[in-house]
LUMLOMAR-788743 format. One record per residue (C-alpha): residue in three letters; chain; x, y, z. Coordinates in pm, whole numbers, plus 32768, in hexadecimal, padded with zeros to 4 digits. Last residue first. Layout:
BEGIN
type:ala, mol:A, c1:X, c2:Y, c3:Z
...
***
This chain:
BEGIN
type:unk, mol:A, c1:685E, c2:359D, c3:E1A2
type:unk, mol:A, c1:684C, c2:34BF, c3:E2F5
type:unk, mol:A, c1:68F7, c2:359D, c3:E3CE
type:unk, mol:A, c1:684A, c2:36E5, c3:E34F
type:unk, mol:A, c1:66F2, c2:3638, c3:E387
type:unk, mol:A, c1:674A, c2:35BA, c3:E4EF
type:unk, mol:A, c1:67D2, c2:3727, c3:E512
type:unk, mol:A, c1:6672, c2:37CE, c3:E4B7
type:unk, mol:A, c1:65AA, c2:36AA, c3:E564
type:unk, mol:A, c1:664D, c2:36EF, c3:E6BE
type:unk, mol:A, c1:665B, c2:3888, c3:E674
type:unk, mol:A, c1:64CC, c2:386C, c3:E686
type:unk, mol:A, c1:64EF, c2:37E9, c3:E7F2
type:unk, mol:A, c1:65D1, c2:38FC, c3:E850
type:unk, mol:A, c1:6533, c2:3A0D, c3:E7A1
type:unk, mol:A, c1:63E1, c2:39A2, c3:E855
type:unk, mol:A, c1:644F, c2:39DD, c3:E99C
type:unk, mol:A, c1:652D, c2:3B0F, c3:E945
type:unk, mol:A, c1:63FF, c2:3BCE, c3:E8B8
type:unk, mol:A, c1:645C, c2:3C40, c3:E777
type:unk, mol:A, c1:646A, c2:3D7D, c3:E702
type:unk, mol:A, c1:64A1, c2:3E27, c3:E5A9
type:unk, mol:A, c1:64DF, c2:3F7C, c3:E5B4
type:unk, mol:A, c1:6420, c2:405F, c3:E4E5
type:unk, mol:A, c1:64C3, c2:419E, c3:E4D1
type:unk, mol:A, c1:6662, c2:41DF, c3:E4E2
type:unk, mol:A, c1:6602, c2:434F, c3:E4BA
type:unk, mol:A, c1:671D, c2:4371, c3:E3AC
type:unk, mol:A, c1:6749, c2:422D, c3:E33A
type:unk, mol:A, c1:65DA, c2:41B9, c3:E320
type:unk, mol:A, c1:6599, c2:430B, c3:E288
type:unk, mol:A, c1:66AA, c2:42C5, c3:E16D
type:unk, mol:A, c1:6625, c2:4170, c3:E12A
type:unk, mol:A, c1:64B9, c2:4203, c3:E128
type:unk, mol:A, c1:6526, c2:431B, c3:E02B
type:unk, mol:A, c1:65C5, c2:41E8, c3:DF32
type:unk, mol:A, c1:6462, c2:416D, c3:DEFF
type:unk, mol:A, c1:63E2, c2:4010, c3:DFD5
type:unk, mol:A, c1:62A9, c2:3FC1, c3:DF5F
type:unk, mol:A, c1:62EC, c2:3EE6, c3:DE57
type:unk, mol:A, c1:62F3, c2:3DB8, c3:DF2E
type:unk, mol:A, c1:6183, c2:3DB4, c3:DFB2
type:unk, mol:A, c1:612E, c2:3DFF, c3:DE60
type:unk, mol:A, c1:6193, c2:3CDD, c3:DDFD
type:unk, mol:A, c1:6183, c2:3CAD, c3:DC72
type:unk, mol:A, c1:6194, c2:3B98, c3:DB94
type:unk, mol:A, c1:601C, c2:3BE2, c3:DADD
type:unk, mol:A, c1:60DA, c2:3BF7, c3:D983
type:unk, mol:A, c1:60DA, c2:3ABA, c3:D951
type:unk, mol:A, c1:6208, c2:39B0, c3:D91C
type:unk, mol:A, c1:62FB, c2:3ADE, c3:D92D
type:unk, mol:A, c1:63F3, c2:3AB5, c3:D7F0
type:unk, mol:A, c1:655E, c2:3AC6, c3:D7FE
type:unk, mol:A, c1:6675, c2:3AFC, c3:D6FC
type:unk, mol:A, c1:67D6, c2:3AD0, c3:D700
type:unk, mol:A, c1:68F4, c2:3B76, c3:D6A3
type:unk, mol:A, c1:68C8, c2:3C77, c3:D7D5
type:unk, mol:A, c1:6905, c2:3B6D, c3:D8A9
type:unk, mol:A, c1:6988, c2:3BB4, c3:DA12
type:unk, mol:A, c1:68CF, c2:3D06, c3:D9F7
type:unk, mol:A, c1:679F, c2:3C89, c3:D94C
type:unk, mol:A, c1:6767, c2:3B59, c3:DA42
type:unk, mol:A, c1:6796, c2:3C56, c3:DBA3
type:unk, mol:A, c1:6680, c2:3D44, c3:DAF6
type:unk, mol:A, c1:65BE, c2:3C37, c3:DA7B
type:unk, mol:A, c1:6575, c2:3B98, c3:DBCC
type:unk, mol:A, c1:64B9, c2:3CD4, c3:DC1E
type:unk, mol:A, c1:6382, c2:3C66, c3:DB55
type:unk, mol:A, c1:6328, c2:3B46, c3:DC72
type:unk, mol:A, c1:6340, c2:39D5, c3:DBF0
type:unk, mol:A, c1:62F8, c2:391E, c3:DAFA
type:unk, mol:A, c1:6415, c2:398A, c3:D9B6
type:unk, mol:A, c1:63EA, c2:3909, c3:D866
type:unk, mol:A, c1:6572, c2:38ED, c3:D7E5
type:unk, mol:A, c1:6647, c2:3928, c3:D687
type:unk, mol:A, c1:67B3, c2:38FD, c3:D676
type:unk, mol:A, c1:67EC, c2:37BD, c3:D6C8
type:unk, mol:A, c1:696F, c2:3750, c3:D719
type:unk, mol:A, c1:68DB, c2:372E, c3:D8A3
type:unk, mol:A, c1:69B6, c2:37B2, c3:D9AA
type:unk, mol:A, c1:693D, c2:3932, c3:D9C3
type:unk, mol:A, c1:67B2, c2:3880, c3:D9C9
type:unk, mol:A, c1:67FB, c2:3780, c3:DAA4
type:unk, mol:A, c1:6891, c2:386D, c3:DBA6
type:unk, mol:A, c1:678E, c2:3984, c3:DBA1
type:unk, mol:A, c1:6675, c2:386A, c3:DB90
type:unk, mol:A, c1:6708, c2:37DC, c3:DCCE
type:unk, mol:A, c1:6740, c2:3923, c3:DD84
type:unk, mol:A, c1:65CE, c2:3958, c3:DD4C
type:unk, mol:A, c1:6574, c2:37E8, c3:DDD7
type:unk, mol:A, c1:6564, c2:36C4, c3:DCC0
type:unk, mol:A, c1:6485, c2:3610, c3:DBC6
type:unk, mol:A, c1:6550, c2:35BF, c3:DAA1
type:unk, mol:A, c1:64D6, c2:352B, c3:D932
type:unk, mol:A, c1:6362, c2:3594, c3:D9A0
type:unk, mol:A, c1:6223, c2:3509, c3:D94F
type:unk, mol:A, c1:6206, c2:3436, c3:DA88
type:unk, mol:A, c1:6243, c2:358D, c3:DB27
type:unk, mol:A, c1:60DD, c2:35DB, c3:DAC4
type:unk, mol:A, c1:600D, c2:34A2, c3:DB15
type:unk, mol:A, c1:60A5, c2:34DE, c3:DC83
type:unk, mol:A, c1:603F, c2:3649, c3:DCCA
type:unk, mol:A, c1:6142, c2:3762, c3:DCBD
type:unk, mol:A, c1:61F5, c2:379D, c3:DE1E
type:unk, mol:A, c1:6328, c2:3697, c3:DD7B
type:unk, mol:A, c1:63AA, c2:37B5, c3:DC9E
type:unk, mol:A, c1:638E, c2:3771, c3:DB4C
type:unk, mol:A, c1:6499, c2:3785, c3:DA2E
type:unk, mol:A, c1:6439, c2:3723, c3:D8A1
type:unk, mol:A, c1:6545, c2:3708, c3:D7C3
type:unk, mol:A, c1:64F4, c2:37E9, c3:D68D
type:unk, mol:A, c1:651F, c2:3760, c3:D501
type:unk, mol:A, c1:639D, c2:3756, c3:D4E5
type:unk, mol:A, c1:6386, c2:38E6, c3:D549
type:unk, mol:A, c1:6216, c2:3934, c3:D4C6
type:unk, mol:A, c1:6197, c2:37F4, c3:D4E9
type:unk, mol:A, c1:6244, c2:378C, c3:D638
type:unk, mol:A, c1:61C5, c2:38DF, c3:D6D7
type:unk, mol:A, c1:604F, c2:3846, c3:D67F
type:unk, mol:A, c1:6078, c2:36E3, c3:D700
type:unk, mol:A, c1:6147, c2:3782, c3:D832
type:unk, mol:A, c1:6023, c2:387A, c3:D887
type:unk, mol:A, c1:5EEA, c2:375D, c3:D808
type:unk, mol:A, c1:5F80, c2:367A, c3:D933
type:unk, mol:A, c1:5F55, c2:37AA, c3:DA14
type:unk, mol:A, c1:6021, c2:388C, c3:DB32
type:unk, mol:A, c1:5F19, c2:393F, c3:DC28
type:unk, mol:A, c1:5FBB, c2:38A2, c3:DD64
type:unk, mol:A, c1:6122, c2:3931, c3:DCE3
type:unk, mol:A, c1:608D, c2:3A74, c3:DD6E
type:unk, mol:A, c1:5F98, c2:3A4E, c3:DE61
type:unk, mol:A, c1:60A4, c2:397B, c3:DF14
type:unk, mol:A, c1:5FED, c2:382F, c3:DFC0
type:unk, mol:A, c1:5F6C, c2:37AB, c3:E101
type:unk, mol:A, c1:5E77, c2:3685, c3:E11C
type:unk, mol:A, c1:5F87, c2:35BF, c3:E1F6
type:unk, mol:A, c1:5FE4, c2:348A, c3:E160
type:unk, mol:A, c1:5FF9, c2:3355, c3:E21C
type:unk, mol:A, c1:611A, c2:3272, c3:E1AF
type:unk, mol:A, c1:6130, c2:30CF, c3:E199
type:unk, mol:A, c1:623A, c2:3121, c3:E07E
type:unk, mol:A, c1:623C, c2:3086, c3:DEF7
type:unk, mol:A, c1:6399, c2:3121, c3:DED5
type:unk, mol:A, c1:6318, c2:31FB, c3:DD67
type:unk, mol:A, c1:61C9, c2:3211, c3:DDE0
type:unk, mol:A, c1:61EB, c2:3298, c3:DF6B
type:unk, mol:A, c1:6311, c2:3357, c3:DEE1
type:unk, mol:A, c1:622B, c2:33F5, c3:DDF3
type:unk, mol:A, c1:60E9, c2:3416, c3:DEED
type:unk, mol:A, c1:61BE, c2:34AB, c3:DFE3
type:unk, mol:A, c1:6242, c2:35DA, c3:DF04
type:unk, mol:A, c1:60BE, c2:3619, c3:DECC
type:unk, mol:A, c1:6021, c2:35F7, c3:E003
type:unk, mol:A, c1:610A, c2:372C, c3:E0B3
type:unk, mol:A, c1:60DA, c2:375F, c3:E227
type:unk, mol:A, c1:614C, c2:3651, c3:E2A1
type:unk, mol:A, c1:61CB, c2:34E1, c3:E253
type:unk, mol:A, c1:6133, c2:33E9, c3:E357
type:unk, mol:A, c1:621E, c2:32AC, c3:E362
type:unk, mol:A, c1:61FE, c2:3136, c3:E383
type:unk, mol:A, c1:6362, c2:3069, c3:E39C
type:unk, mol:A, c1:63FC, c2:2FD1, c3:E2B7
type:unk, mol:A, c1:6447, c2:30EA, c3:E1A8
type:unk, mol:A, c1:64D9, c2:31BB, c3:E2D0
type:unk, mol:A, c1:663F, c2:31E0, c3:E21A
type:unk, mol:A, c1:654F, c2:3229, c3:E0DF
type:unk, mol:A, c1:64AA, c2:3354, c3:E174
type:unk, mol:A, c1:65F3, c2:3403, c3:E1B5
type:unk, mol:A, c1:66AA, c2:33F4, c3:E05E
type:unk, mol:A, c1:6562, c2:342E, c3:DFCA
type:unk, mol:A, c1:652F, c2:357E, c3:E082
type:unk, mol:A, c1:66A7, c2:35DE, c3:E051
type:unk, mol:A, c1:6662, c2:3701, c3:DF42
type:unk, mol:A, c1:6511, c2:3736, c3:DF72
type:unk, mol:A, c1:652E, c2:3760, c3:E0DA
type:unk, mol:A, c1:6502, c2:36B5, c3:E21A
type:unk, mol:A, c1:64E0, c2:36A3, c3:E38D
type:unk, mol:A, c1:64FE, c2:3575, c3:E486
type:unk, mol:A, c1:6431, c2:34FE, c3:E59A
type:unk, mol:A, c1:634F, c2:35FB, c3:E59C
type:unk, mol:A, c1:627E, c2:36C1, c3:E6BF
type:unk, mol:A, c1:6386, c2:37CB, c3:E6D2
type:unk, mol:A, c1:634B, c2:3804, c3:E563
type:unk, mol:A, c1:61FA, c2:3866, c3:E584
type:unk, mol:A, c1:6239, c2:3953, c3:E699
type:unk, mol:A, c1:633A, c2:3A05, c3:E5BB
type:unk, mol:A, c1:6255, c2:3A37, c3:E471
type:unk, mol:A, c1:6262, c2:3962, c3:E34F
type:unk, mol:A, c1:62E4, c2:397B, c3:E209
type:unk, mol:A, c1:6416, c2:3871, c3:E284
type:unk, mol:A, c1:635F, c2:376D, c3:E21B
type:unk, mol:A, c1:632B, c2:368B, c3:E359
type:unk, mol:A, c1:6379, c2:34E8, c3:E379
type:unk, mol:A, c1:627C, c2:348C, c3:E489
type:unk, mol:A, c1:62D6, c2:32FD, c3:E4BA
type:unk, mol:A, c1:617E, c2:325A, c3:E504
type:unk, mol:A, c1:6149, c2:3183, c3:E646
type:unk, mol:A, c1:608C, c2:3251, c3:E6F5
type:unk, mol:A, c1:5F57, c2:3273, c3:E60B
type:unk, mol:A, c1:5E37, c2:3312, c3:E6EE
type:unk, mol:A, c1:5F1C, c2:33D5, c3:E7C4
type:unk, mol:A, c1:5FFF, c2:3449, c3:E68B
type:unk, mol:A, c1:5EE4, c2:34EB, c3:E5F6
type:unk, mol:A, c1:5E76, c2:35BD, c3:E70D
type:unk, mol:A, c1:5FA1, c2:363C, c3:E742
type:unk, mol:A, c1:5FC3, c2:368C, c3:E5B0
type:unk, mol:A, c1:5E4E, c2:3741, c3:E5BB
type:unk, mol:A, c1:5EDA, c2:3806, c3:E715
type:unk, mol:A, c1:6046, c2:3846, c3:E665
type:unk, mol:A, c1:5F90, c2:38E0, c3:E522
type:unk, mol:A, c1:5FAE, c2:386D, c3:E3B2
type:unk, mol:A, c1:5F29, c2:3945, c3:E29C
type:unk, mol:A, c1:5FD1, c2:3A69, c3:E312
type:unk, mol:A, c1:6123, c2:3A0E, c3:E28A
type:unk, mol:A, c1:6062, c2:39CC, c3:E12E
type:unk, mol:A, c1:5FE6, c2:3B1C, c3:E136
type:unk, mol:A, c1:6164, c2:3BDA, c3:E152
type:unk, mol:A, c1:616B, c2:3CF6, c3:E1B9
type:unk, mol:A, c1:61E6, c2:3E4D, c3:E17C
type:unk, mol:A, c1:6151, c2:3F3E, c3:E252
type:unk, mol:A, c1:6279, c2:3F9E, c3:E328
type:unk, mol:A, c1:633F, c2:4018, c3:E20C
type:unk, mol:A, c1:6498, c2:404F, c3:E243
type:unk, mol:A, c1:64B1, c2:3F18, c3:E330
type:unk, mol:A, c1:65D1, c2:3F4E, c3:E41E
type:unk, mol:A, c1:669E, c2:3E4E, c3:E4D0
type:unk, mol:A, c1:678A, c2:3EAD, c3:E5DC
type:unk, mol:A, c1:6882, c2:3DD0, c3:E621
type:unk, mol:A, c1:68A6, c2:3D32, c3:E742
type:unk, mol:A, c1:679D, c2:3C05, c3:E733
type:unk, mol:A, c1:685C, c2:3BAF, c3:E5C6
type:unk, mol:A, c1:679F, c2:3A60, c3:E574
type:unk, mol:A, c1:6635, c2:3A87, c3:E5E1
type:unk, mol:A, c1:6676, c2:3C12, c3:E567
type:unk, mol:A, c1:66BA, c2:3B9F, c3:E41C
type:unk, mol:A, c1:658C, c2:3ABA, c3:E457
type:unk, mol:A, c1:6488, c2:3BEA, c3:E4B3
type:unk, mol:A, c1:6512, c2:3CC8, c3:E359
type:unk, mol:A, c1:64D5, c2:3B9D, c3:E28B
type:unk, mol:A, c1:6384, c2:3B4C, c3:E32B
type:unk, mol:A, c1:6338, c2:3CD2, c3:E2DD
type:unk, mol:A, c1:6367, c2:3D05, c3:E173
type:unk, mol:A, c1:6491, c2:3D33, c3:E0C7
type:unk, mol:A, c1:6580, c2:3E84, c3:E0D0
type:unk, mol:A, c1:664C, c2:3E2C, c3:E246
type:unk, mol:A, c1:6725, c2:3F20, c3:E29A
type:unk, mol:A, c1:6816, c2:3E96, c3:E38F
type:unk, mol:A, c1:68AE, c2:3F74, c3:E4CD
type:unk, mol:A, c1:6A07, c2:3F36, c3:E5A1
type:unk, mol:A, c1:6A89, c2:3E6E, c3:E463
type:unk, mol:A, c1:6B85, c2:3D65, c3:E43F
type:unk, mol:A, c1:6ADA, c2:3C2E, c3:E379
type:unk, mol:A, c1:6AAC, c2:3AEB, c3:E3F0
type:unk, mol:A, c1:693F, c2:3A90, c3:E45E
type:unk, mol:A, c1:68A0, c2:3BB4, c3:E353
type:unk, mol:A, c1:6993, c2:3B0A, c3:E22E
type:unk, mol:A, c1:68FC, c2:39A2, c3:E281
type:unk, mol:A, c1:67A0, c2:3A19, c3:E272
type:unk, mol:A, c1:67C1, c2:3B04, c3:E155
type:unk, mol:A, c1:685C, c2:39B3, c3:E0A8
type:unk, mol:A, c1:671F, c2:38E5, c3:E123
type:unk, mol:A, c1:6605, c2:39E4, c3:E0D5
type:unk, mol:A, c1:6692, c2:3A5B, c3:DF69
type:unk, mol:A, c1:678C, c2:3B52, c3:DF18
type:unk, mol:A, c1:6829, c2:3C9F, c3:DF04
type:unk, mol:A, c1:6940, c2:3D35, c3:DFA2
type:unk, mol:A, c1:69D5, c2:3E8B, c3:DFF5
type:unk, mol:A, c1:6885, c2:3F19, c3:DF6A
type:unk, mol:A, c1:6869, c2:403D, c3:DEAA
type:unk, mol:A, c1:6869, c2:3F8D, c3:DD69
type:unk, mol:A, c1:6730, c2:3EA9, c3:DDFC
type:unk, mol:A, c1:66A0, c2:3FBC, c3:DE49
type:unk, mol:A, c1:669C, c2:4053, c3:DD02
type:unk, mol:A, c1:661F, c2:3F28, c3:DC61
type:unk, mol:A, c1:6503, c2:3F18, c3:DD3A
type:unk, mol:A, c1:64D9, c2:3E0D, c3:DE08
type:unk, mol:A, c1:6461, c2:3C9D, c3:DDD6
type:unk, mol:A, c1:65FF, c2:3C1F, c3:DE00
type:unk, mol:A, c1:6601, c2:3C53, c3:DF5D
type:unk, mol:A, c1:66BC, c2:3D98, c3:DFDA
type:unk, mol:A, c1:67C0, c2:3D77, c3:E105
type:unk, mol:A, c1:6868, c2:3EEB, c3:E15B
type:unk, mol:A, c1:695F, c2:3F0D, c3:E24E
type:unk, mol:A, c1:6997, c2:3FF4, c3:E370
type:unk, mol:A, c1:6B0A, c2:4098, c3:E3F3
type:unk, mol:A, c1:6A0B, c2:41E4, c3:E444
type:unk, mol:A, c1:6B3D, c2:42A1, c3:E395
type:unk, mol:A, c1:6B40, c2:41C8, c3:E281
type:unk, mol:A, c1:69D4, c2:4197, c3:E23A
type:unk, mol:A, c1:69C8, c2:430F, c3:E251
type:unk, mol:A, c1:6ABE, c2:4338, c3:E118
type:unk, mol:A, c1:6A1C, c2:420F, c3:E05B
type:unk, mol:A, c1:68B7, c2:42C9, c3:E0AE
type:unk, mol:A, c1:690C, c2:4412, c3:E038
type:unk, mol:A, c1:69A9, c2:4386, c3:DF08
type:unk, mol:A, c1:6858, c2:42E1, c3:DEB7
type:unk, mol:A, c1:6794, c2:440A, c3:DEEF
type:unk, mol:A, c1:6883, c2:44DD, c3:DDFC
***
């Protein structure tokens, strides 16, 4: 009944509904589409909608709003977070950039607004090492996540500073999980997103962003896959391939951050239109720069 209530108000409020691929299965099925950071992006610039619903965290709320200033954005949950975001500020970042000028800041897009508008350029998982390699001359501070600059740091052999961010999630990821998984399920591909430390993705036979993982895994003859990344992946992997099987590298791969959002907070943010995301024009504007200099270069 909830979920009818909130396709039938979600017409007449003429809002949509973008859900990453962490949340819960049933909001994900509610959602008009789900996806990961740079395909929500590029649906929340385009799409025609007075009002979007955004069921992530709050970066991903605060750059739909970067890139659609006239839309409203909504955040169903205003306590969802992400801690890697919030492991890089704009006054540590200023004060950064004024001791090492000549560094290229290339920005993860889990990051907050003011962070952004400090960066040259902005990145994802999925175009990150797209990006980073068309600046593979030049010397370049990667923020906020360590672990997805070590590996492209590694694999291009790249004059990068890392900052000491990371996901508390993929961050936990060990050797002794894929040695173990491997054991049990020796005929499995192993697939590892790029937040996982380096030593770990080494081990893997595709190290990709979610949307990456969902494609290789649909395309791939294989039947049988160890999955490192966040639990709600499998939802999205079971329904395109309900043939195959898939295994979570540990059984720590949850954000809680992400699985707050419940299908009563989508229907309140609809109804009461609460928690607005805002963004002070000065900022948006500067933040925008690095969000379109991203979506040009992808």
């Amino acid at each position: 009944m909830l979920k009818e209530d909130i396709i039938a108000l979600k017409k007449s409020k003429n809002a949509v509904i973008l859900a990453h691929y962490y949340q819960d299965s049933q909001i994900q099925d509610v959602a008009d589409y789900v996806g990961d950071s740079l395909e929500l992006s590029r649906i929340a610039a385009k799409v025609d909608a007075d009002i979007i619903i955004f069921c992530g965290v709050n970066f991903m709320a605060e750059t739909a709003k970067i890139l659609a200033p006239s839309k409203k954005v909504l955040l169903p949950v205003k306590e969802a977070k992400c801690p890697m975001a919030m492991m890089v500020t704009a006054e540590k970042l200023k004060a950064y950039k004024l001791a090492h000028p000549d560094r290229i800041v290339i920005c993860y897009v889990n990051s907050y607004a003011d962070v952004k508008a400090l960066s040259d350029v902005c990145v994802t998982s999925s175009n990150a090492e797209k990006i980073i390699k068309s600046y593979k001359n030049q010397k370049i501070l990667y923020i906020p996540d360590k672990n997805l600059g070590l590996y492209l740091k590694d694999k291009y052999q790249l004059d990068i500073d890392v900052w000491p961010g990371f996901c508390c999630i993929h961050n936990n990821l060990r050797i002794e999980d894929v040695i173990q998984m491997k054991e049990k399920h020796p005929n499995a591909l192993v697939l590892i997103h790029p937040e996982s430390p380096l030593e770990v993705l080494k081990l893997a036979d595709y190290v990709g962003s979610t949307k990456g993982i969902v494609d290789f895994a649909t395309k791939s003859e294989n039947k049988d896959f160890i999955i490192g990344t966040e639990e709600g992946i499998l939802h999205p992997l079971k329904k395109l391939n309900p043939h195959k099987s898939f295994y979570l590298l540990n059984q720590g791969l949850t954000c809680f951050d992400m699985k707050l959002t419940r299908l009563e907070d989508v229907y309140t943010a609809l109804l009461d239109e609460t928690f607005e995301i805002i963004v002070p024009e000065n900022i948006r504007i500067k933040a925008y720069e690095s969000l379109k200099k991203m979506l040009e270069m992808s």
